[in-house]
C-alpha positions as CSV (number, residue, x, y, z in Angstrom):
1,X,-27.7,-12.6,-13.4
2,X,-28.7,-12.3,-9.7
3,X,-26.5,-14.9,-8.6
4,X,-23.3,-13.0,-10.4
5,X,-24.6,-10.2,-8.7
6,X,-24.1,-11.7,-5.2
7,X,-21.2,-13.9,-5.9
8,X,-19.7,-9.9,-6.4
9,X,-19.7,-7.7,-3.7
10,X,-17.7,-4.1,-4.0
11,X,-15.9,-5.7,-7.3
12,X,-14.7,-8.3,-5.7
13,X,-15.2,-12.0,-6.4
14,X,-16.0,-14.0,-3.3
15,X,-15.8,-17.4,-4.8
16,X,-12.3,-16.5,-5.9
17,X,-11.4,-15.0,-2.8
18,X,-12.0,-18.1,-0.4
19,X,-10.9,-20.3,-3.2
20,X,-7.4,-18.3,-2.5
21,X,-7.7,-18.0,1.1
22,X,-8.5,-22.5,1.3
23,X,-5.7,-23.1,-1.7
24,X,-3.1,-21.2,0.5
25,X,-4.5,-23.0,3.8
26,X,-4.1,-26.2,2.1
27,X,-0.3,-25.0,1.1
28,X,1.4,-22.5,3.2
29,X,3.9,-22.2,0.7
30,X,1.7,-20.7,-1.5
31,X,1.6,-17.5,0.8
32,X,4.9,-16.4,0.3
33,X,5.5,-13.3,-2.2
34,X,8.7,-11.4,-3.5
35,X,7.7,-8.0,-4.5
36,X,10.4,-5.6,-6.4
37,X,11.1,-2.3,-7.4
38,X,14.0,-1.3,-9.3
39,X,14.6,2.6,-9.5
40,X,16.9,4.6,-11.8
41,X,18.0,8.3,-11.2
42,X,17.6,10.8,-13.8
43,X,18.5,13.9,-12.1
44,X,18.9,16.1,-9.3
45,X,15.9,14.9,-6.9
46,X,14.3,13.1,-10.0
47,X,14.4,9.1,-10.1
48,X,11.8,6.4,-11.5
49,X,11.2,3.4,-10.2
50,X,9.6,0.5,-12.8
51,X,7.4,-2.4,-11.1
52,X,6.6,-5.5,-13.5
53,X,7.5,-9.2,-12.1
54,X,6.8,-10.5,-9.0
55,X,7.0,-13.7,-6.7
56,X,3.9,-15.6,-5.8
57,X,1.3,-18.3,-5.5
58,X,4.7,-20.7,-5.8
59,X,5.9,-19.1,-9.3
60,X,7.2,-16.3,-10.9
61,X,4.7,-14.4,-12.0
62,X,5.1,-12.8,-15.5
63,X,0.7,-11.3,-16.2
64,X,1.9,-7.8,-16.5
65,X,2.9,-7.3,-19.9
66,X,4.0,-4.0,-19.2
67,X,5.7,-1.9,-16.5
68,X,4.2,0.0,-14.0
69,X,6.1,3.2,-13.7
70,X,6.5,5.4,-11.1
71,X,8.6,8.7,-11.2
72,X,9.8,10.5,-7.4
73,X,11.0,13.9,-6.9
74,X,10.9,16.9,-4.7
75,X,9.3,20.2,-4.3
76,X,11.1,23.2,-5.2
77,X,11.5,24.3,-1.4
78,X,13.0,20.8,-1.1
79,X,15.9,21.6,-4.5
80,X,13.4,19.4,-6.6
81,X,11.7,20.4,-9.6
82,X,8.4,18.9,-8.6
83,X,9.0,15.3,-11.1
84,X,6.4,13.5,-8.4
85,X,5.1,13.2,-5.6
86,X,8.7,12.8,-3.1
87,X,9.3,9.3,-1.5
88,X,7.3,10.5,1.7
89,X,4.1,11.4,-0.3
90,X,4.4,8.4,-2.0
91,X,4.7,5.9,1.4
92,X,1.3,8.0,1.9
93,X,-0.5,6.9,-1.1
94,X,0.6,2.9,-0.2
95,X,-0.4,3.4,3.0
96,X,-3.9,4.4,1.8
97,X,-4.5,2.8,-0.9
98,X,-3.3,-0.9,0.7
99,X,-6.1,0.6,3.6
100,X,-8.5,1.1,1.2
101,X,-7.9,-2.1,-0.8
102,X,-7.9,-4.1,2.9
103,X,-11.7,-2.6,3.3
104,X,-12.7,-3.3,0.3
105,X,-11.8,-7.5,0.9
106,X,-12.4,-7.2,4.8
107,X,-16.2,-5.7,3.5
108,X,-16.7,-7.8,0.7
109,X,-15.8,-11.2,3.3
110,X,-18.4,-9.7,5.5
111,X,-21.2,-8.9,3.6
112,X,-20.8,-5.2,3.5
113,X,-21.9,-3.9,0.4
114,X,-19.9,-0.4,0.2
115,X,-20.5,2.5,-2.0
116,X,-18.0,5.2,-0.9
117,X,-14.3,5.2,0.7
118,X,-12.9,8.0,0.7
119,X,-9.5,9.1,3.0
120,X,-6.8,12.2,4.0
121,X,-3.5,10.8,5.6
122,X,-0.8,13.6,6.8
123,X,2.5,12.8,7.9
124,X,4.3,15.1,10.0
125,X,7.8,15.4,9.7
126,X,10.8,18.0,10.7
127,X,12.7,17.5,8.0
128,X,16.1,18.8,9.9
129,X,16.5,14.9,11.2
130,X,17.1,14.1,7.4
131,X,18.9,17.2,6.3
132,X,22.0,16.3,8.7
133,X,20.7,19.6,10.5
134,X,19.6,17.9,13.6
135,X,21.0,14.5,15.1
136,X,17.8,14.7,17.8
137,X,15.4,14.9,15.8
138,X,14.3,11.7,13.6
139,X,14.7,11.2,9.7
140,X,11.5,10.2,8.9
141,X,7.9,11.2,9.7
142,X,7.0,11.9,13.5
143,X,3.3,10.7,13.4
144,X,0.6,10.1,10.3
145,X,-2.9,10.6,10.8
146,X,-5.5,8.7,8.5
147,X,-9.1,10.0,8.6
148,X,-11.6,7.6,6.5
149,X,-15.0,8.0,5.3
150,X,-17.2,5.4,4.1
151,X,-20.7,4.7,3.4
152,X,-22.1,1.5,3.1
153,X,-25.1,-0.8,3.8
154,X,-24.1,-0.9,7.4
155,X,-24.2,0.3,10.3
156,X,-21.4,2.9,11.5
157,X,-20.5,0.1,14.5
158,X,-20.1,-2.3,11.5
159,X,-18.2,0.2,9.3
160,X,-15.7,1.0,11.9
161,X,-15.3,-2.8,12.8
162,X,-14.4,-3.3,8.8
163,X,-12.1,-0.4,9.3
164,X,-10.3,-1.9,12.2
165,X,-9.8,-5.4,10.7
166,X,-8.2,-3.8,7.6
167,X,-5.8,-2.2,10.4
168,X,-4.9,-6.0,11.7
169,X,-4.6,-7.1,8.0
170,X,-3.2,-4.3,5.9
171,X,0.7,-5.0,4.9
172,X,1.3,-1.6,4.7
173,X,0.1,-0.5,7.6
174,X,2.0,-3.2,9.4
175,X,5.2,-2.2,7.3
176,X,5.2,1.4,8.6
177,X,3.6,0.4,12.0
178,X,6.5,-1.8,12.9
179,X,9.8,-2.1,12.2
180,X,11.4,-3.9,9.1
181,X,14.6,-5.2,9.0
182,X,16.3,-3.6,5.7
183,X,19.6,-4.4,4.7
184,X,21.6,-2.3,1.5
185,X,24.0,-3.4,0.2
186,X,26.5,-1.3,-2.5
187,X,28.3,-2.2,-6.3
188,X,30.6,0.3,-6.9
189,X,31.8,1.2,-10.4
């Protein structure tokens, strides 16, 4: 029981973790992923997006026997009926919660045994960029601020340095960080 204990460290398996780090090492190819969304409108502001398959580790992957399912909306103030959280909010949550999962692994590879993460993220935005009100002022969010807090057996030097690494490592992060080349394309009728 006390090696299981160490082979986990904040729920994650380090055996399985460097056996998927040295297996995608060994094959590069294995690295590349295809994540998709697809997303259905109901009405008005209201849409829902339904996650299931996915690209990776050389295969399509087919574990999840049922969607994950995600509904968007809009506050009232924003002509939504508040269906869920609006496609802002939501790039809010990824952001944090790829952060927080990013810490957990970056922790867990270093021998940091956590016991609390907790974090507030605000994005600031003038919505008149994406109202059509205002061609000066950007669509999308201006600045986001994300405040962590964690506790751990280390010390706060050590924290921070976990917290930094997940910065260098976290994909969403570096999504919204830098710029993504996004292409649309339209079916009409």
């Amino acid at each position: 029981m006390t090696k299981l204990t160490e082979k986990i460290r904040n729920g994650i398996d380090s055996e399985q973790m460097y056996g998927t780090l040295d297996a995608i090492a060994a094959d590069p190819s294995l690295g590349r992923f295809q994540f998709r969304v697809s997303n259905a409108w109901i009405d008005g502001a209201h849409n829902r997006s339904t996650i299931q398959r996915f690209y990776g580790a050389g295969r399509e992957d087919d574990s999840r026997e049922q969607p994950f399912v995600i509904d968007a909306g809009e506050p009232a103030v924003l002509l939504g009926t508040d269906t869920g959280a609006n496609p802002a909010e939501a790039l809010l949550h990824a952001l944090a919660a790829c952060l927080t999962t990013t810490i957990v692994y970056v922790a867990a590879a270093r021998g940091v045994r956590l016991t609390k993460i907790e974090s507030s993220l605000e994005g600031e935005m003038d919505v008149q960029g994406c109202l059509g009100l205002d061609e000066e002022i950007r669509n999308g969010f201006e600045r986001v601020h994300v405040h962590f807090r964690l506790e751990g057996d280390a010390p706060e030097d050590k924290l921070r340095e976990v917290v930094a690494r997940a910065c260098d490592r976290s994909a969403v992060y570096d999504i919204v960080s830098n710029p993504v080349p996004v292409t649309v394309d339209v079916t009409a009728g």
